[in-house]
N, C-alpha and C positions, 0 to 999 in steps of 0.2 A: 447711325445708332450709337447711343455711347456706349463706353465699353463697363460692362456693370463692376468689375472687381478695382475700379475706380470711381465712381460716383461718390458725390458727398458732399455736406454740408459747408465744404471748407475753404470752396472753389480748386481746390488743388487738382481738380480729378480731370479728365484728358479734355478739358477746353470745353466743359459742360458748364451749366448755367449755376451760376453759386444758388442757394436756397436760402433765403432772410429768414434762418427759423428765430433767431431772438425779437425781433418784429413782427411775425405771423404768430409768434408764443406768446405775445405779449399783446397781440391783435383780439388773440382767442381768448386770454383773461379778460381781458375789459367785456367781450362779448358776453363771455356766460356771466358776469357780475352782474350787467346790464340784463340781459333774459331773465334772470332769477329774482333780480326786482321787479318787474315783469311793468315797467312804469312807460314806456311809452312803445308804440307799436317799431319791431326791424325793422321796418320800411318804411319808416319815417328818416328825414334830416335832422330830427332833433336826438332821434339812434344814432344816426353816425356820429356828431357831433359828442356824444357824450363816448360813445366806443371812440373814435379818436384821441379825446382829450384823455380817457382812462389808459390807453394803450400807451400813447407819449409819459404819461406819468410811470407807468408797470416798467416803460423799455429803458427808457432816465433814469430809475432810480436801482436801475439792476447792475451797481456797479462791479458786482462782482462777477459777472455773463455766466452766472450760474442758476439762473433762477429753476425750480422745480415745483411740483406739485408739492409738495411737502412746505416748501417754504412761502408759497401761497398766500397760506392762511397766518403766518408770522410776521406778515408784511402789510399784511390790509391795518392794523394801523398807523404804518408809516405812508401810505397811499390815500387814509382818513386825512393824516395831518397837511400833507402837499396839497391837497384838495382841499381844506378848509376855507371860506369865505374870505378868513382877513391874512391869508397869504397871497404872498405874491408871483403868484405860478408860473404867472404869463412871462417874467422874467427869469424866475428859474428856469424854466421851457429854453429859452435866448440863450442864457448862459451855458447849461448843459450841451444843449445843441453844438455850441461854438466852440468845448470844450472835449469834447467825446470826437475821437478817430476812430478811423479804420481798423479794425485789427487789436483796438482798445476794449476789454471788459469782451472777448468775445465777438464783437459786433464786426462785420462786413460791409463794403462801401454799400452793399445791397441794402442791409437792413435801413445803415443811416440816410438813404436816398428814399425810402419810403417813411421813416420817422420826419424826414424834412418835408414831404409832400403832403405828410396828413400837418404836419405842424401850418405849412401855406394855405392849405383849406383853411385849417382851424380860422388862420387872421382874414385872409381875403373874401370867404363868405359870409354871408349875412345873411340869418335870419327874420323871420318877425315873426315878434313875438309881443303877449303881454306887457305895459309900459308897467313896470311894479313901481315905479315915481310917479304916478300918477294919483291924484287926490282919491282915497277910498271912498267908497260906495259912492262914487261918480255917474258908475254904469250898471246897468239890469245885470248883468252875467257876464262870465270869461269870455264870452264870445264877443259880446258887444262891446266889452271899452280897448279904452285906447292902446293901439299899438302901434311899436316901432323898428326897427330895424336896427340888430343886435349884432353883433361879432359872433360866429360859430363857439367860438369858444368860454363863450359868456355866457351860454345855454350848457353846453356840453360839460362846463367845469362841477357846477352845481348836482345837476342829473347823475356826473361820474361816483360824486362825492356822496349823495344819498346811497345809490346802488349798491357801494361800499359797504354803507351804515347799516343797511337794510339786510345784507346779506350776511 
């Protein structure tokens, strides 16, 4: 059992498990953004994908490993802007990533070992989804016309970014 008047978020404490609260705090903003826009069901992968990409955007751009409830709402629209259609996220995502340590802005090999893992989903899964290049009124309904297989994050980014606007 660990010993309680050491526990902490900091890893420092008697060889207990560090806790990624800048990644689970940033996990849980993108969640309630997304519930509150109330746009696709949490048990969907088009949920994760857009909680993913909102999370990696909230945990990147918190360079000061200070983020609060307070400061939240001061942020959403610098979280509008990184999320906008004609940015280029997917590389700011790279860069940041490649730029951000251990111990920098607060952050913990923890947290940046699950900002990297939601980031690998992000590229390595594929959805399918609606082809929106696809000639309009082609097909009877959303249901029926053509789809294709999308990068998680190509769904996710979009979705992140309404949720934002919305809320």
């Amino acid at each position: 059992m660990l010993d309680r008047g050491r526990e902490g978020t900091d890893g420092g404490g008697a060889g207990g498990p560090t806790v990624p609260m800048a990644w689970l705090y940033a996990e849980y903003i993108a969640d309630e953004l997304l519930r509150s826009g109330d746009l696709m069901p949490p048990t969907s992968f088009e949920f994760r994908a857009g909680r993913d990409a909102l999370a990696l955007t909230v945990f990147l751009s918190d360079t000061g490993g200070e983020l609060c409830g307070v400061e939240v709402v001061s942020r959403l629209e610098t979280w509008l802007s990184l999320t906008a259609y004609d940015q280029p996220w997917q590389e700011w995502v790279r860069e940041k990533l490649a730029e951000t340590s251990a111990g920098s802005a607060g952050r913990s090999a923890v947290d940046l070992e699950l900002a990297r893992a939601a980031w690998r989903w992000l590229r390595e899964t594929e959805l399918l989804a609606p082809d929106l290049n696809a000639v309009p009124g082609g097909a009877g309904g959303e249901d029926e016309g053509p789809k294709v297989w999308t990068p998680a994050w190509q769904l996710g980014l979009p979705l992140g970014h309404l949720a934002i606007h919305l809320f």
